[in-house]
C-alpha positions in Angstrom: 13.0 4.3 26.6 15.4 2.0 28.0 18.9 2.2 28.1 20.0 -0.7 25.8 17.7 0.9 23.0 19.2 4.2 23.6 22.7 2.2 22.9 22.5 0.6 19.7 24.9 2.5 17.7 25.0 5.5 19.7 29.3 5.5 19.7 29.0 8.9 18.9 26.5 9.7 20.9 28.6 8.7 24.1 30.9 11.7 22.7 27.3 14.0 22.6 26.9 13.3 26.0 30.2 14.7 27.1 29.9 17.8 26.3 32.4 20.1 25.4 34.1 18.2 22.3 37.9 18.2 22.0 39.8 17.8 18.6 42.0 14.6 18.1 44.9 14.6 15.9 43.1 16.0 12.7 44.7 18.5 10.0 41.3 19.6 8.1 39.2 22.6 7.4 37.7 23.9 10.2 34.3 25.5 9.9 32.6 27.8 12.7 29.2 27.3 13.1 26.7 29.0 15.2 26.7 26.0 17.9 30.6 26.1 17.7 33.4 24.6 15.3 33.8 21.8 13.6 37.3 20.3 12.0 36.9 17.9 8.4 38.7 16.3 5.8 39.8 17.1 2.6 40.0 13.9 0.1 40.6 14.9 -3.2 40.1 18.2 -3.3 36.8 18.3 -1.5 36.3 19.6 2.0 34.1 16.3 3.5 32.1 16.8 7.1 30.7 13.8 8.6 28.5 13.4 11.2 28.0 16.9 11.6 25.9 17.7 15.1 22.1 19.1 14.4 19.9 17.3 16.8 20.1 15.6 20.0 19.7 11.9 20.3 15.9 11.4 19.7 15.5 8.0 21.4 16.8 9.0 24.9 14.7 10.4 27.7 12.8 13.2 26.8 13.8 13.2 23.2 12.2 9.9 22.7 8.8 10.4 20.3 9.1 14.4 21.2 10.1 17.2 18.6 13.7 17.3 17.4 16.1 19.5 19.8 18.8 21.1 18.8 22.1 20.3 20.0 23.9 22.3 22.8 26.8 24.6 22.1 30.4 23.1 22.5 34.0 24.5 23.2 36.8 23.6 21.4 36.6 22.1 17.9 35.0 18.7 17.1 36.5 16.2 15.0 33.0 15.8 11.9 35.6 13.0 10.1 33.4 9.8 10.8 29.4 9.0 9.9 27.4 9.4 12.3 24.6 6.7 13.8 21.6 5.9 11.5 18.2 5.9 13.1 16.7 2.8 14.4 15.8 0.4 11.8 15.8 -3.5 11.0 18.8 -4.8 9.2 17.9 -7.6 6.5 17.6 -10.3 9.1 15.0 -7.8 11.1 17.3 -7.4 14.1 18.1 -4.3 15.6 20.2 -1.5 13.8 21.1 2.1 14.4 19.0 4.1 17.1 21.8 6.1 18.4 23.1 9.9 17.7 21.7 9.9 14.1 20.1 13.6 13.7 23.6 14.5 12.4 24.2 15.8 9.1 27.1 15.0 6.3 28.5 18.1 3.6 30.4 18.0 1.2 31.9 21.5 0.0 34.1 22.9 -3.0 35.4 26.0 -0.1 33.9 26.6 3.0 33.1 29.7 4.0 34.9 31.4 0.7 32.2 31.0 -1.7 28.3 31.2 -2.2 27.1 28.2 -3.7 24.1 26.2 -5.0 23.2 23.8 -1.9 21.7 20.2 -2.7 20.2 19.1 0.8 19.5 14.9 0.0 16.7 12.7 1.9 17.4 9.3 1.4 14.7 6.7 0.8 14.0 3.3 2.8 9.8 2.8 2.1 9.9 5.0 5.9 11.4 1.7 7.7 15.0 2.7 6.9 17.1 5.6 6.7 21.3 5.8 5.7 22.9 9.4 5.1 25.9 7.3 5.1 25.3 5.5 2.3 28.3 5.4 -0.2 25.4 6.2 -3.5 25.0 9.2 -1.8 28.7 10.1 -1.6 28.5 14.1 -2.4 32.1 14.7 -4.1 30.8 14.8 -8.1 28.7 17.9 -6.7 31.3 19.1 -5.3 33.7 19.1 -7.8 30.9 21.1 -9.8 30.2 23.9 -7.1 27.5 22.4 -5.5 27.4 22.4 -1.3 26.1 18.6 -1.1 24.3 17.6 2.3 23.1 14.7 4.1 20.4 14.0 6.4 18.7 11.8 8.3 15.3 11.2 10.0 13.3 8.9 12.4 11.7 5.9 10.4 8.9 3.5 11.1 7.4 3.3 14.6 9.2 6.4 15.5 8.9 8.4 13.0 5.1 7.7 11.1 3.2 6.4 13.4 -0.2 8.0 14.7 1.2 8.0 18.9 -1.3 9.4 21.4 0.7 12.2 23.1 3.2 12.5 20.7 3.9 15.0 18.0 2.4 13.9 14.5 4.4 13.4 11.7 7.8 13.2 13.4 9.8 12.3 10.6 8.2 15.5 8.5 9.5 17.3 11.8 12.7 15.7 11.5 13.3 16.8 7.8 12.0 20.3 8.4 14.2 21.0 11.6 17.6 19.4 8.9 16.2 22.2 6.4 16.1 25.0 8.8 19.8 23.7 10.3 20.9 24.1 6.9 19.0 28.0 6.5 21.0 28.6 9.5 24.8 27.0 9.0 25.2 26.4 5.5 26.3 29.9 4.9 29.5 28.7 6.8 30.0 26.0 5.0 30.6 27.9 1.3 26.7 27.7 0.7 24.0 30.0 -0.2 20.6 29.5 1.8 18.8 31.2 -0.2 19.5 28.8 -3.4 18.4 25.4 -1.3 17.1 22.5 -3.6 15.7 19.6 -1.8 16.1 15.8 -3.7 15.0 12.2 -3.0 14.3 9.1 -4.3 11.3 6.9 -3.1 10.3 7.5 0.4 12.8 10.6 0.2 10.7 11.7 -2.6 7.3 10.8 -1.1 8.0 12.8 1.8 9.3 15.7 -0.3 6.0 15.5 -1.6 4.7 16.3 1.4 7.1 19.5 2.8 6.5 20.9 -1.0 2.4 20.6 -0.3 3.4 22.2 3.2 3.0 25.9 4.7 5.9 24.5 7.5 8.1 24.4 4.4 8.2 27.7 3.6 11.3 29.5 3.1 13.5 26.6 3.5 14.3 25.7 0.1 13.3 27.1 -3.9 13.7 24.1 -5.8 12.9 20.0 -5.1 13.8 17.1 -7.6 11.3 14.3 -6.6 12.8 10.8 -8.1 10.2 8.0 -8.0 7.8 9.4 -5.5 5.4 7.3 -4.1 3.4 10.0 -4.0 0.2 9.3 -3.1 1.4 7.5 -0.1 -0.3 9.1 3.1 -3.1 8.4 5.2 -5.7 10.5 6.3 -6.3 10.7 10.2 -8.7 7.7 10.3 -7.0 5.3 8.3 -3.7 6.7 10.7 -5.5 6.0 13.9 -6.6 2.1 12.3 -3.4 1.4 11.1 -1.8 2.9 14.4 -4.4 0.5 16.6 -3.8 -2.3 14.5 0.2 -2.4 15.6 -0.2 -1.4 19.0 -2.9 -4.2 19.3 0.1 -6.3 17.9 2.6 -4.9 20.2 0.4 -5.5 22.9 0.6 -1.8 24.3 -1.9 0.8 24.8 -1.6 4.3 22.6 0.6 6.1 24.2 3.9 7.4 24.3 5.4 5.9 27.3 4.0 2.8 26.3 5.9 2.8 22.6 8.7 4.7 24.2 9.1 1.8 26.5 9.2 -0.9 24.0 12.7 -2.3 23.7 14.5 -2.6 19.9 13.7 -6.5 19.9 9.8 -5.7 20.4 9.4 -2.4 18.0 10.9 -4.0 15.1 8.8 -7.1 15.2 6.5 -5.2 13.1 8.1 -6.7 10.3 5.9 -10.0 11.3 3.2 -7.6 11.5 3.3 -6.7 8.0 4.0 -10.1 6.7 1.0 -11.3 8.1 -1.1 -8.6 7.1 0.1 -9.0 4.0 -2.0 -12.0 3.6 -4.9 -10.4 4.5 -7.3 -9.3 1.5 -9.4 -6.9 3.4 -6.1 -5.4 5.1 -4.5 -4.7 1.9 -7.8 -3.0 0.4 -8.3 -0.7 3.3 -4.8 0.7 2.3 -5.3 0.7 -0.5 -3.4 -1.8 -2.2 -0.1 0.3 -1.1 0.8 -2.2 2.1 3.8 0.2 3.2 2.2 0.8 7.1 4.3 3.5 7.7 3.0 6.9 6.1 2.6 10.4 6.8 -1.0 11.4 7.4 -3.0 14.3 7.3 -2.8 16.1 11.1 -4.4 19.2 10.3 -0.7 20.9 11.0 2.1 19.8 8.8 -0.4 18.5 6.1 -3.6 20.2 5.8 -4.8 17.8 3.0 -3.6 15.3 0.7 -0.3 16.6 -0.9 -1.0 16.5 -4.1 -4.3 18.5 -3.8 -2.6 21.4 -2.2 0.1 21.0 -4.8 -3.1 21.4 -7.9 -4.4 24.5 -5.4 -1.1 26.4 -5.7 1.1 25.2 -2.7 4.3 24.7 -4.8 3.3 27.3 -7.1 6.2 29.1 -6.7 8.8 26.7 -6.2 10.6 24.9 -9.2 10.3 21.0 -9.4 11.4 18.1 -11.3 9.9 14.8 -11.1 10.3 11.5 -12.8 10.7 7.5 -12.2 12.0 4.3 -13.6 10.3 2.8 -16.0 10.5 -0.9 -14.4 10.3 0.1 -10.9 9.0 -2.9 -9.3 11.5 -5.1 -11.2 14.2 -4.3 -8.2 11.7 -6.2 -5.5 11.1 -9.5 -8.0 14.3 -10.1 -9.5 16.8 -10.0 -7.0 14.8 -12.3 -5.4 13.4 -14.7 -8.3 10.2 -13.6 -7.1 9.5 -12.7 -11.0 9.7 -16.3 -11.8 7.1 -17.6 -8.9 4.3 -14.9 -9.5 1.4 -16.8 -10.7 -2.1 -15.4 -11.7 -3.1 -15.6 -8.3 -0.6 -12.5 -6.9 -2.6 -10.8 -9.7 -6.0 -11.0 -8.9 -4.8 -9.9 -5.5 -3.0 -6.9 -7.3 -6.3 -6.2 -8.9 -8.6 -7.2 -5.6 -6.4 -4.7 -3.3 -6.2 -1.6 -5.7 -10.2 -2.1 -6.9 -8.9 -1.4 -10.7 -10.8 -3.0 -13.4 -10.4 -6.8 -13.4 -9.5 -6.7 -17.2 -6.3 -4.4 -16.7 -4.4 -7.2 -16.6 -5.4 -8.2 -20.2 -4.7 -4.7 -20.9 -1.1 -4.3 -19.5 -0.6 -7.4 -21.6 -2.0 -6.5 -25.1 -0.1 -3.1 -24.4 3.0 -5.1 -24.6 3.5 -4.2 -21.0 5.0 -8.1 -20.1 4.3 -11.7 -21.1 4.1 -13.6 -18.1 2.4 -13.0 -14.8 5.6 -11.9 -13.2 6.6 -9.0 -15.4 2.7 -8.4 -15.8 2.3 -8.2 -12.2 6.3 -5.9 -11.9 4.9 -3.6 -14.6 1.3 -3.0 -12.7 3.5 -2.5 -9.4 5.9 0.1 -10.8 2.9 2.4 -12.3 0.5 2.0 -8.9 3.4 2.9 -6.4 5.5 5.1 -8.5 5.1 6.0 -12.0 1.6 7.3 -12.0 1.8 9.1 -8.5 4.9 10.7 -9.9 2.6 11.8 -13.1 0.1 13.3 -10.5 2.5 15.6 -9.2 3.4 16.4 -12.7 0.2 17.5 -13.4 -1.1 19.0 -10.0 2.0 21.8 -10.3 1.4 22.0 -13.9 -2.7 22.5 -13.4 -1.5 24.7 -10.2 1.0 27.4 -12.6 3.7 26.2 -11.3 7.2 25.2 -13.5 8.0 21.6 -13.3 10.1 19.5 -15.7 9.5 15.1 -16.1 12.1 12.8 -16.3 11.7 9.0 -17.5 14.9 6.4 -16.3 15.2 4.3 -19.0 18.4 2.7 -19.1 18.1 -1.3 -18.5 20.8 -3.1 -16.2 22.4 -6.3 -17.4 22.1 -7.5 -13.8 20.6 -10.8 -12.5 21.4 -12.3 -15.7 20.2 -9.5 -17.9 16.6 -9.5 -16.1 17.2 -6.4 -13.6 16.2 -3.4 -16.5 15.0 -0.2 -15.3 14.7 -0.9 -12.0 14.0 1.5 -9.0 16.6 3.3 -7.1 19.3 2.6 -10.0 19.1 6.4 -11.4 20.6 7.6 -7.7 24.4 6.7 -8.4 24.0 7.7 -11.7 23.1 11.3 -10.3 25.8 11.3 -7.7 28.3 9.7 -10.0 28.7 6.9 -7.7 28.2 4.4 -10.7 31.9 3.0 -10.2 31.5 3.1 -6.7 33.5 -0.4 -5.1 29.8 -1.7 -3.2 27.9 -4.8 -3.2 24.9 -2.6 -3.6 26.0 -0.5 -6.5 27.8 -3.7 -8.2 24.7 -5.7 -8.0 22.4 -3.8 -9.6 24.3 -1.8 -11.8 25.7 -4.8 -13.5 28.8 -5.3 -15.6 29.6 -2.0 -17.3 27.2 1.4 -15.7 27.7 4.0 -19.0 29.7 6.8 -17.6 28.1 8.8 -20.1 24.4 8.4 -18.7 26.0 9.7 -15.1 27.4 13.0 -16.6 23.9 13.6 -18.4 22.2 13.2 -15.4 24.6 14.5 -12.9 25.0 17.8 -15.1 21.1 18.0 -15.5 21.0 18.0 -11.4 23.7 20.7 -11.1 22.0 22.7 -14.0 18.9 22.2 -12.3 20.1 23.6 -8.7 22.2 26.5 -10.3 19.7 28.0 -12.6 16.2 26.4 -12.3 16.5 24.8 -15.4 17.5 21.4 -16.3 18.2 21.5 -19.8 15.1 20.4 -21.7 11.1 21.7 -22.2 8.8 22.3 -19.1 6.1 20.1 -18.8 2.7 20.6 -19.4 -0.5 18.5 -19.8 -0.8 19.3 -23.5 2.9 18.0 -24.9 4.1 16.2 -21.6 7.6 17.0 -22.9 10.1 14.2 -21.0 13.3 14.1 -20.8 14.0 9.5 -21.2 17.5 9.3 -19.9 19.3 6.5 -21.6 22.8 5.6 -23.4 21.2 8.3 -25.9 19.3 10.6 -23.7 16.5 12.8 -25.3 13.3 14.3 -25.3 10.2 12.4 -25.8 6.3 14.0 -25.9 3.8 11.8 -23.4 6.0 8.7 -23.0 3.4 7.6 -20.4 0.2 7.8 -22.5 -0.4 4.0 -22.4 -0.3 3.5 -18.4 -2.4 6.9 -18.0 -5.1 5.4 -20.0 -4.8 2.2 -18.4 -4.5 3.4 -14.8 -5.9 6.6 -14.1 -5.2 8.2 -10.7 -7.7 10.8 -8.8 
């Protein structure tokens, strides 16, 4: 990879590269870990680590499209007070962002090293293009204050981290996220956690690929407990559909399969994928060979870190003994067509496509609509979006660990945003700062989607449900099972409800 790649964002790692760290003028906790110490910050009562070394720079030299490497051991104590890099990714123009020192990990901790306490290890979500542990939603104080050790990571996206690369590992990013885990088995002990009490949480991508490492012999050992919020969970490819995606791209690119070729590819070139997948986009017999889910950049089965589709290992027993909750929005798809004002412009025609891509029944449509499921073809087409990509894969993994033995608990997000004029409702990704009790976070982000006045009420419910959960197993309400399908429908007035997702089941059956 060339040196201008290797630069974009990389500030910190210019101080990885000059080995042994020094500390600058900082007065915070100071942690010894087994690579060597690291010096934080204490903001209001919490004992905050940013940027906390784990792996090497994986877009320089050898560590380009190669396994993740830990970091080397350093002298001194290092200053872990500012975020590190992200990974390389387009910003919302499609330009180059990140790429630098971003296998670095961010902690938040009630004590470190004077307690033993539940550890939450977060993987954020991005549809596997983007990737930001720095995110302020994801701001880890609220579990502090409640005796949780909250943690950070990151992991390659897109090219780097999904695609099918000849001479490359397969499934870096799965690599990526297994290597955070096992820094955590390893450190977090240091830090006032207990490695043997690890839950692992995401929301969309995050939780597809949780899907994944729970499905996963690799995973074993690392962690007891995962929270999967709106997994896309049916979102991997098999190893030919990999390899036809994978040619498809590099045909685009204009490189041969291999990894000096990709590894060569400046940031300007790589991320003009995003033209590939508008234009492919347009293409009916593209989007039915995925499968109607048009995300390009998926895990696939390698025959190493997925032996099968994830949610058939999960039904044969592979999470059996872990304890999982799992649940989704219940207007997912409304956060990609209002924003925008896309709702207003979908026409019939975006629906027959809907219906022409996934190969369900051409009358679902009428269905959806006599179900009371929308009125016009945008929220028709927002509601049929919502149950392919998230609502009924989430369902399958309900199902699979419940066929499989295993405990597992359903949520439903119901609360609906005044947003966009009132028409943002319950839209994906707005349970996260409700969780992390970010609601009142000062961000465009937050602000924007959240509307006027997020109920402060609805974040303690669901933020105590998610330290209940990672202390004890147990959320708070009845384990699932494919008789009742107890669910917990988190709103102003939370409570349980018995198969809130009887109508779209019917409608949209999964295999």
């Amino acid at each position: 990879m060339n040196r201008r790649q290797f630069l974009y964002g990389s500030a910190a790692m210019a101080l990885m590269s000059a080995m042994p760290f020094h500390a600058h003028a900082s007065e915070g906790p100071i942690v010894k870990t087994p690579k060597g110490s690291v010096r934080g910050l204490t903001l209001d009562g919490v004992h905050v680590f940013r940027g906390v070394p784990c792996g090497m720079p994986p877009y320089q030299g050898k560590h380009c499209l190669a396994l993740p490497e830990p970091v080397a051991p350093w002298n001194g104590v290092i200053d872990a007070v500012t975020f590190g890099d992200i990974p390389l990714q387009p910003d919302g123009k499609g330009k180059p962002l990140g790429g630098g020192d971003c296998l670095r990990l961010n902690i938040w901790t009630p004590a470190p090293g004077k307690t033993t306490c539940p550890v939450m290890v977060y993987i954020p979500g991005g549809g596997s293009t983007r990737c930001d542990n720095n995110d302020v939603r994801y701001d880890g104080s609220a579990f502090a204050r409640d005796g949780v050790v909250l943690v950070t990571i990151n992991y390659r996206v897109n090219v780097h981290g999904f695609l099918k690369i000849n001479g490359a590992p397969s499934n870096i990013a799965l690599r990526d996220m297994l290597f955070a885990l096992r820094w955590v088995q390893d450190n977090i002990a240091a830090f006032g956690g207990d490695p043997d009490n690890v839950t692992v949480f995401g929301q969309s991508a995050g939780a597809t690929h949780i899907t994944s490492l729970i499905s996963s012999d690799a995973s074993k050992g690392l962690f007891r407990r995962a929270v999967l919020q709106s997994p896309s969970a049916l979102s991997q490819y098999n190893a030919e559909l990999a390899s036809k995606v994978s040619a498809s791209l590099l045909d685009f690119y204009g490189v041969k399969n291999s990894r000096e070729a990709v590894a060569a590819l400046s940031p300007e070139k790589l991320l003009t994928f995003t033209s590939f997948i508008a234009e492919k986009n347009k293409d009916p017999k593209w989007c039915r060979m995925v499968g109607g889910n048009i995300s390009i950049f998926k895990p696939y089965v390698d025959g190493d870190i997925l032996l099968k589709r994830p949610v058939d290992a999960i039904a044969e027993g592979a999470a059996r003994g872990l304890e999982i909750m799992v649940g989704s929005a219940e207007q997912e798809w409304r956060l990609y067509t209002v924003p925008s004002g896309a709702i207003d412009r979908i026409g019939e025609k975006e629906l027959k496509g809907f219906v022409d891509a996934t190969g369900f029944p051409a009358d679902i449509v009428d269905r959806y609509r006599k179900a009371g499921r929308g009125d016009t073809p945008g929220d028709l087409f927002s509601a049929l979006q919502s149950d392919f990509i998230f609502r009924m894969p989430a369902n399958k993994v309900l199902e699979s660990q419940a066929k499989a033995g295993g405990k597992v608990w359903a949520y439903s997000f119901a609360w609906k945003s005044d947003a966009v004029n009132g028409k943002m409702g319950a839209a994906h990704s707005l349970d996260v700062p409700f969780v992390f009790k970010t609601h009142r976070k000062d961000s465009p982000r937050v602000k924007n989607t959240l509307g006027s006045n997020p109920p402060d009420s609805l974040a303690e419910t669901m933020h105590s449900a998610w330290v209940r959960f990672a202390s004890t197993g147990n959320p708070g309400w009845t384990p699932f099972d494919t008789g009742r399908r107890m669910t917990m429908r988190f709103d102003t007035e939370s409570k349980e409800v018995s198969n809130p997702w009887k109508t779209e089941r019917e409608n949209m059956p999964m295999k």
